[in-house]
C-alpha positions in Angstrom: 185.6 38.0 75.2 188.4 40.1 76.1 187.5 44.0 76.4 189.5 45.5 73.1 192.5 47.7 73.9 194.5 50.1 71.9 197.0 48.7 69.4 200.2 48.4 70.8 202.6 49.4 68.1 203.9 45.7 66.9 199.9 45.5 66.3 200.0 48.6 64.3 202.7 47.5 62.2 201.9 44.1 62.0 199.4 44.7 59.5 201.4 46.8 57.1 204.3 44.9 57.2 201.9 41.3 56.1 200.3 43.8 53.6 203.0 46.4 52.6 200.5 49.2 53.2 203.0 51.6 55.0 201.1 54.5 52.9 197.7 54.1 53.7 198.7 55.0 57.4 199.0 58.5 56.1 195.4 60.7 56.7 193.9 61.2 53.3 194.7 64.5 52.0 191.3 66.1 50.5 191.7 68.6 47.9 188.6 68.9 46.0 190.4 70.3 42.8 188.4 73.9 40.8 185.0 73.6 40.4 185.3 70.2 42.8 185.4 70.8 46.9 183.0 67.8 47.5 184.5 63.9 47.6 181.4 62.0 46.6 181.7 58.0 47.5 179.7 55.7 48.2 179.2 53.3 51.6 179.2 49.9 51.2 175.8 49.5 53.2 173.7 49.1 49.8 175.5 46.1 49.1 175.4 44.4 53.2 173.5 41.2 51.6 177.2 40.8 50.1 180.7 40.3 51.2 182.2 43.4 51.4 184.6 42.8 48.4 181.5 43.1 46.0 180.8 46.1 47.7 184.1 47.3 46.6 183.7 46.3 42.5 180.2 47.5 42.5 181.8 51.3 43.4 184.8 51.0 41.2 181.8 49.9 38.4 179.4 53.3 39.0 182.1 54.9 38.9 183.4 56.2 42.2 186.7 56.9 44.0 185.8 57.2 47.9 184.9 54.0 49.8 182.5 54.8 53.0 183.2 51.4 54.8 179.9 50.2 56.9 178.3 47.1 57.0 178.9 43.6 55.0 177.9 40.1 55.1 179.9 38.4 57.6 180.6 38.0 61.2 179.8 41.1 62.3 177.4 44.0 60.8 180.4 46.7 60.6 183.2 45.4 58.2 185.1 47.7 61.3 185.0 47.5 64.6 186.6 46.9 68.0 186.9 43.1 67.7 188.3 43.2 64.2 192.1 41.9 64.5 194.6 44.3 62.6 195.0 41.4 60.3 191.6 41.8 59.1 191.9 45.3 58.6 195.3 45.3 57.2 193.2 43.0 54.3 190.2 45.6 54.4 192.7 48.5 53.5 194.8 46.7 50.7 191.2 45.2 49.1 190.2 48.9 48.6 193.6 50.0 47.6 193.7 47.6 44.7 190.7 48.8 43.4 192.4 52.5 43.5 189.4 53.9 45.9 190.3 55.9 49.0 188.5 55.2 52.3 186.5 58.2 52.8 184.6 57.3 55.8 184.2 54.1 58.4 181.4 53.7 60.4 182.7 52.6 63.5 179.3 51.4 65.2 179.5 50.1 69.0 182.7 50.8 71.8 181.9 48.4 74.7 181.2 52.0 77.2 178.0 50.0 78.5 180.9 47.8 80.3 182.7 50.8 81.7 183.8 54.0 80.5 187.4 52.0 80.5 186.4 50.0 78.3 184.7 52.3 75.9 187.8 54.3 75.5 190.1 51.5 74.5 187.3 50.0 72.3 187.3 53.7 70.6 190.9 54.0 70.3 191.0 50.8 68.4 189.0 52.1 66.0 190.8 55.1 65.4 193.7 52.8 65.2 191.8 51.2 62.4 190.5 53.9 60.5 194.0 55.7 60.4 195.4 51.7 59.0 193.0 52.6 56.3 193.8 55.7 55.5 190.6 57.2 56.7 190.2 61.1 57.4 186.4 60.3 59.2 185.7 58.0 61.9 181.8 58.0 62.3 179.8 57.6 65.4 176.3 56.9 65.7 175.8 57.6 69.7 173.7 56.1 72.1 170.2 55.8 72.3 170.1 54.4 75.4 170.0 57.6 78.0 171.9 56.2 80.9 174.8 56.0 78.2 174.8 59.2 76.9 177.1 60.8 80.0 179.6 57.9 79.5 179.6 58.0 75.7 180.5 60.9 75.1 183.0 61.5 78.2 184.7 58.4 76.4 184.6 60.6 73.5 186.2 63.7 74.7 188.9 61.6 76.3 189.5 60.8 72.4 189.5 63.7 70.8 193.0 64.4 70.9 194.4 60.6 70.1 191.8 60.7 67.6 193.9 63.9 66.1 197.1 62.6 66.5 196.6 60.1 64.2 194.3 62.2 61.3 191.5 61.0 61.9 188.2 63.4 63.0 185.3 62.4 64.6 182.2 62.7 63.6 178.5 62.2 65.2 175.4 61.7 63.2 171.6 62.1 63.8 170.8 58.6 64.9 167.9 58.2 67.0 167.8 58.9 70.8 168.8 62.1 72.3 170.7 62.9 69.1 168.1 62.8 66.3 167.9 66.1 65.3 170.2 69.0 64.3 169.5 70.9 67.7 170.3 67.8 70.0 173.2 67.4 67.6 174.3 70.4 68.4 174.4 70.0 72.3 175.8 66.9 72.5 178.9 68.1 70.3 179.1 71.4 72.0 178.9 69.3 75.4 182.6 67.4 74.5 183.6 70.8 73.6 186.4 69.6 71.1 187.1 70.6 67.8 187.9 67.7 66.7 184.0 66.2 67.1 182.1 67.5 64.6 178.5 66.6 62.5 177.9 64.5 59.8 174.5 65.6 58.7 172.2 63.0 57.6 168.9 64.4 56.0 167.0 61.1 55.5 167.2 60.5 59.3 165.6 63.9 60.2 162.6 62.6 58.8 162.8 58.9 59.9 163.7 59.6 63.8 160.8 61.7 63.5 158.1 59.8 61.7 158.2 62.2 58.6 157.4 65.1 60.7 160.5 67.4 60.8 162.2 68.1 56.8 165.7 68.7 57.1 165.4 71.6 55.5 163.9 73.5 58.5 166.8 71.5 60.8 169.5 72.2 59.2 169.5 75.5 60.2 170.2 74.5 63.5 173.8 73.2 62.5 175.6 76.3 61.4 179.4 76.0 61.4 179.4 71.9 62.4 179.3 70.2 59.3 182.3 68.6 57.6 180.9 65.6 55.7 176.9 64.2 54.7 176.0 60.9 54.6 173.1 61.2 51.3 170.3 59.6 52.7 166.5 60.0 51.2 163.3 58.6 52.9 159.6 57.8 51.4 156.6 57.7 54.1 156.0 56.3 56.1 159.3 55.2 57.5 162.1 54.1 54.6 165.7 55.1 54.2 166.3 52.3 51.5 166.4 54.9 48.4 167.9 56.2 45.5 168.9 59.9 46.6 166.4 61.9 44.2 163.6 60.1 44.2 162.5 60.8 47.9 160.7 63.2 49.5 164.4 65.1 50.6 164.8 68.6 49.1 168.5 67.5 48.4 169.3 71.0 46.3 167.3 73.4 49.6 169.7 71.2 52.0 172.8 71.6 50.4 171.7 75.2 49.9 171.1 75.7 53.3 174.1 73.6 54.5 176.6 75.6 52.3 174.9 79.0 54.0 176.1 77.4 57.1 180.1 76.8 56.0 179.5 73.6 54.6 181.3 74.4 51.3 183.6 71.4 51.2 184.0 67.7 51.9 183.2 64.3 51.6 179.0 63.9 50.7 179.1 59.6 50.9 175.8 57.9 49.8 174.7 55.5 52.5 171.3 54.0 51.0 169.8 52.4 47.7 166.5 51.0 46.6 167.2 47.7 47.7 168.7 44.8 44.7 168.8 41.3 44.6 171.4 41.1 42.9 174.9 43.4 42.8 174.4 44.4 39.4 171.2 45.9 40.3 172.3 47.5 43.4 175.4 48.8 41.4 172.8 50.2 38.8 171.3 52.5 41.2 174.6 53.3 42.4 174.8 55.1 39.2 172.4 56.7 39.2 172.7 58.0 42.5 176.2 59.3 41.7 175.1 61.2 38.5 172.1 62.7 40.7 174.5 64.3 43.4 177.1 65.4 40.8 174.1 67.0 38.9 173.3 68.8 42.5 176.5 70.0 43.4 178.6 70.4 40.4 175.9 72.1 37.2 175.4 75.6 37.3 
């Protein structure tokens, strides 16, 4: 397979003009509104058994308004990524447009760096590509955990920091496993590209999975001070599960928050990743609303 390469721009257009999407290529403007400075959506992850589409109904159903596009049935794991054609994205961003959601946040997953740093870059520029197609203000990264690619990755990174601005979109890295897995490695690996347009995307149920239970976010995010801009709302049960409701896990959501808000995270998009797992999408669309009502009870009463 060809290593992906930036769009040129008779690829960037090509989708709106099949489409007539010329106004998602705008960055989403985020004004949380009195009372209101979180976006709370949803990513279509709880719903990956699914094409993506169902995803899309079940949010509209519990009642949200910010799409976090992840993973689907189909092809590939990530509905975006490097090897998507701007065809298919051009059909992603007008799916969720129909349905009067705004793309809050795309998980970008893999850039080919492991093929050369090259490579990674154009692989990552594509993806920017695609996430300002869809209107998207966040592009999230999940790093590397393999430790000969951490130098690489994040070079490639740095190098696109400043397209990634250029086009509205910020980058954001996550605690994921590897050498970032905690708020402090976090921390260094973002401080290493040295850019303000990398930030964190805090991620409280993976504190404890990465470390077997062992470290509660609420002591690490401490360590992240002045990096947040957006959450993905993640809960975990021992002895190693991400798949559940937020508010029914062993996550302190109100003492994060609390602590993250201490730390001048006062505003932006909180996106629910995980569910108890459904068999069917009315199910999974069930606990959808009830994770919605939970985190509006969190944030917004009182």
């Amino acid at each position: 397979m060809n290593s992906p390469q930036p769009l040129t721009r008779r690829e960037f257009l090509c989708g709106f003009s099949l489409l007539g999407l010329a106004a998602a290529a705008q960055p989403l403007s985020l004004p949380g509104g009195p009372g209101r400075p979180y976006q709370l959506g949803i990513y279509t992850r709880p719903w990956d058994q699914f094409d993506y589409r169902v995803a899309l109904d079940g949010m509209v159903e519990a009642g949200f308004k910010y799409a976090g596009l992840m993973t689907a049935k189909g092809k590939a794991d990530e509905i975006v990524s490097p090897d998507s054609s701007p065809e298919e994205i051009a059909q992603v961003a007008a799916e969720v447009q129909q349905r009067k959601l705004k793309t809050i946040s795309i998980y970008g997953g893999a850039f080919p760096v492991a093929k050369s740093v090259a490579d990674g870059i154009a692989g990552l520029k594509r993806l920017i590509d695609y996430a300002n197609v869809c209107g998207s203000p966040n592009l999230l990264l999940g790093g590397t955990t393999e430790p000969a690619l951490v130098e690489p990755y994040y070079r490639v990174v740095a190098e696109c920091c400043d397209y990634a601005a250029a086009k509205g979109v910020g980058l954001t890295v996550k605690p994921h496993g590897g050498q970032n897995a905690t708020g402090p490695q976090c921390r260094r690996l973002i401080e290493r590209v040295n850019h303000k347009n990398l930030r964190l995307w805090y991620d409280p149920g993976n504190i404890f999975y990465y470390s077997n239970g062992a470290l509660d976010p609420v002591d690490d995010c401490s360590s992240v001070d002045g990096l947040v801009v957006g959450m993905s709302v993640k809960d975990f049960k021992p002895p190693k599960e991400v798949l559940v409701t937020p508010g029914t896990g062993r996550v302190n959501f109100r003492a994060v928050m609390s602590r993250l808000k201490k730390g001048g995270f006062v505003q932006g998009p909180l996106v629910i990743e995980c569910l108890d797992p459904g068999e069917s999408p009315a199910k999974i669309t069930a606990q959808a609303k009830k994770a919605r009502e939970f985190v509006e009870t969190l944030i917004y009463a009182g």
